[in-house]
C-alpha positions as CSV (number, residue, x, y, z in Angstrom):
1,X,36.9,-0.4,-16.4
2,X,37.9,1.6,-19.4
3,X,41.7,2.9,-19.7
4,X,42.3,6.2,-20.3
5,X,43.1,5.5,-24.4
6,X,39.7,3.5,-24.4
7,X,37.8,6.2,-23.2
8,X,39.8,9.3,-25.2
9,X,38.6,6.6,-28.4
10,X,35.2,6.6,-27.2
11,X,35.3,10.3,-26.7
12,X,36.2,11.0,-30.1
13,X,34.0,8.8,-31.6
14,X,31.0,10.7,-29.9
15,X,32.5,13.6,-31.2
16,X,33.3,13.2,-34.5
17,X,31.0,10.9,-35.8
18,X,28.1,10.8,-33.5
19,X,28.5,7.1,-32.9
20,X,25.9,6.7,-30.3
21,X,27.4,3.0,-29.7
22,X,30.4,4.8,-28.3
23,X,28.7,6.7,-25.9
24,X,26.3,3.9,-24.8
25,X,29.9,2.2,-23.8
26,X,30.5,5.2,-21.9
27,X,27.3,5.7,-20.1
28,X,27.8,1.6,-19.1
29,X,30.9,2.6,-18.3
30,X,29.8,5.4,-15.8
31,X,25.9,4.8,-14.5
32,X,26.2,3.3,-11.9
33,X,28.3,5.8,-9.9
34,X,26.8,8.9,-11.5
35,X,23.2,6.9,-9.9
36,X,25.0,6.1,-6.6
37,X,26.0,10.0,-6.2
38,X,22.5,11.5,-7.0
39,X,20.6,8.6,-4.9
40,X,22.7,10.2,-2.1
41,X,22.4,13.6,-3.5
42,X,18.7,13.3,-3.3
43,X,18.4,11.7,-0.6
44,X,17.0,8.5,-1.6
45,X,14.5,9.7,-4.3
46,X,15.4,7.0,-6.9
47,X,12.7,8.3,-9.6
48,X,14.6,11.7,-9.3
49,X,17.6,9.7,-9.1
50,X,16.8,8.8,-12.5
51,X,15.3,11.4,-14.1
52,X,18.7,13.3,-13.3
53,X,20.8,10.5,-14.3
54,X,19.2,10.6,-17.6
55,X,19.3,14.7,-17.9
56,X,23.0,14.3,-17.2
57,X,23.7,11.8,-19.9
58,X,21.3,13.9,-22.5
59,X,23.3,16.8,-21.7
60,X,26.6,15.2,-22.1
61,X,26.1,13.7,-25.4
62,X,24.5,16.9,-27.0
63,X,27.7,18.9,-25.4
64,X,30.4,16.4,-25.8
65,X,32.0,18.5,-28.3
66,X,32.5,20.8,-26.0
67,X,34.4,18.5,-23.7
68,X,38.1,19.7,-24.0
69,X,39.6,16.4,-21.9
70,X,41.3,19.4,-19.5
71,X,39.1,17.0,-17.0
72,X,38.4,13.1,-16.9
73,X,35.5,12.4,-18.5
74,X,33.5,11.6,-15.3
75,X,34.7,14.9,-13.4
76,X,33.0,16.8,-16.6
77,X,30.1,14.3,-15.9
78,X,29.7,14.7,-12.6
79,X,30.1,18.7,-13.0
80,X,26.7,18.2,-15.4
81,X,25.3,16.2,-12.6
82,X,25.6,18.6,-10.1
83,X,24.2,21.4,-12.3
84,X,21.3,19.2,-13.4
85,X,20.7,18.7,-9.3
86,X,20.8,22.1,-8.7
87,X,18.8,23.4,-11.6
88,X,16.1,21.2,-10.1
89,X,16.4,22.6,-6.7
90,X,16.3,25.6,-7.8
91,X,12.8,25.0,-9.8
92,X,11.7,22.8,-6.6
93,X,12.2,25.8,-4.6
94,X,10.4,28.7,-6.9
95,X,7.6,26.0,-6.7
96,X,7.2,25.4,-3.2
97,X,9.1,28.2,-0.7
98,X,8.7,25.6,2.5
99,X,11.7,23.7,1.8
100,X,13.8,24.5,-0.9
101,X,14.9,20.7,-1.1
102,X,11.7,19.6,-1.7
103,X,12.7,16.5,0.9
104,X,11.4,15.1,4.1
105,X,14.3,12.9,5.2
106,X,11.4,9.6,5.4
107,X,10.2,10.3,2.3
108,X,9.1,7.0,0.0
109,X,10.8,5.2,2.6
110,X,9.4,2.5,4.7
111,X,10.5,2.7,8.3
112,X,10.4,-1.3,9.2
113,X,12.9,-2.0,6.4
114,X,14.9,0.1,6.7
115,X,18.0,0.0,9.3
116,X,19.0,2.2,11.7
117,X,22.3,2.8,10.4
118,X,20.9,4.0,7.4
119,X,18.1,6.1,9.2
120,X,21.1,7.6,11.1
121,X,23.0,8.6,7.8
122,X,19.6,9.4,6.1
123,X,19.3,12.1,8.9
124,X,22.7,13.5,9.2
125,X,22.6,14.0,5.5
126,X,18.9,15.8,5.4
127,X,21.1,18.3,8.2
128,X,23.4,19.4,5.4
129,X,23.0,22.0,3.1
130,X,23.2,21.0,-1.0
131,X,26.5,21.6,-1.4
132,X,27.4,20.2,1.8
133,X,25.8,17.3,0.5
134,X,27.6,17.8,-2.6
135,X,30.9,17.8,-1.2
136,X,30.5,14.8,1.5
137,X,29.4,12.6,-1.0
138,X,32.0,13.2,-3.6
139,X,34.7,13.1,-0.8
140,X,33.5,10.3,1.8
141,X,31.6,8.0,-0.9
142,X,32.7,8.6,-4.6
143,X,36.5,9.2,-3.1
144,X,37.8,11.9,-5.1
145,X,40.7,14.1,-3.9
146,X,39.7,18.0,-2.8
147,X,41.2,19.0,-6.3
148,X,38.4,17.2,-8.5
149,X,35.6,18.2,-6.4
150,X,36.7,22.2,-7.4
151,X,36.5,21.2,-10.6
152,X,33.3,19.2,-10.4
153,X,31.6,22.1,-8.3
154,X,33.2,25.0,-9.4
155,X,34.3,25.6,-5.9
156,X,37.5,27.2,-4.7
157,X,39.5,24.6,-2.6
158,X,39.2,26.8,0.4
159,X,35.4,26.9,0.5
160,X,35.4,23.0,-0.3
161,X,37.6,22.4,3.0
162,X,35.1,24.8,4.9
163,X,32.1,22.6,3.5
164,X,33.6,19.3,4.5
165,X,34.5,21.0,8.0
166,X,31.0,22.8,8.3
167,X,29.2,18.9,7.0
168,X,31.4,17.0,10.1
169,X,30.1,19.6,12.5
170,X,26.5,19.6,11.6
171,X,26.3,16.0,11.2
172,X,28.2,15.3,14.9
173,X,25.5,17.1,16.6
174,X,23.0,15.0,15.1
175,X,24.1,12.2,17.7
């Protein structure tokens, strides 16, 4: 785990000098959570999963410039992750008007080898909107406080309250 001085150091290497060695250290550094939250984000799609992961790291290196450090480094990441989701839902759904997800909750799964907790979770999550989804995975399995998921969504902290509250609800009557 990088301290905060390690990463700053990486940071301004990325910036300054485009040392790409830098930001490999940070994408090692941060891959396997950023992967983690978009698996659950899409629901188990793990070539989206990746396809994403890679957009967001793309992004972040052409823009890390631009990154002020107002933010830690993986709440700007995760912010770029979140708009990389959404920009594909949004293309999904001009594509395909059915279900703007583009998801069935069994989808490139295989029902025998699977468990039912995870069947159980796998459904409550299909019941929740995006950002729902958004906001119960950042809270409940990536653990950041209310305030970071604002920043990482753009949300007021109001609305991210009412989307954890709304999430429970929906996901209750599921059982």
């Amino acid at each position: 785990m990088l301290t905060k001085w390690e990463e700053l150091q990486l940071i301004a290497r990325c910036a300054a000098g485009d040392d790409r060695r830098a930001f490999g250290r940070l994408v090692e550094e941060y891959n396997d959570g950023l992967r983690r939250f978009l698996l659950n984000l899409t629901l188990g799609d793990s070539s989206l999963t990746d396809d994403l992961a890679q957009d967001t790291f793309l992004k972040a290196y052409l823009a890390i410039r631009s990154f002020q450090g107002l933010a830690k480094f993986r709440t700007w990441l995760y912010r770029i992750a979140c708009n990389e989701y959404y920009a594909y839902v949004r293309r999904r759904h001009e594509l395909a008007t059915d279900d703007p997800s583009g998801y069935s909750p069994d989808e490139g799964f295989d029902s025998e080898q699977i468990s039912d907790a995870k069947l159980d979770i796998e459904r409550c999550m299909a019941t929740l909107s995006d950002t729902e989804r958004s906001v119960v995975l950042l809270f409940y399995l990536e653990d950041q406080p209310i305030k970071t998921i604002c920043k990482i969504t753009g949300l007021p902290e109001g609305t991210v309250k009412s989307h954890l509250n709304r999430a429970k609800t929906k996901m209750a009557k599921v059982f």
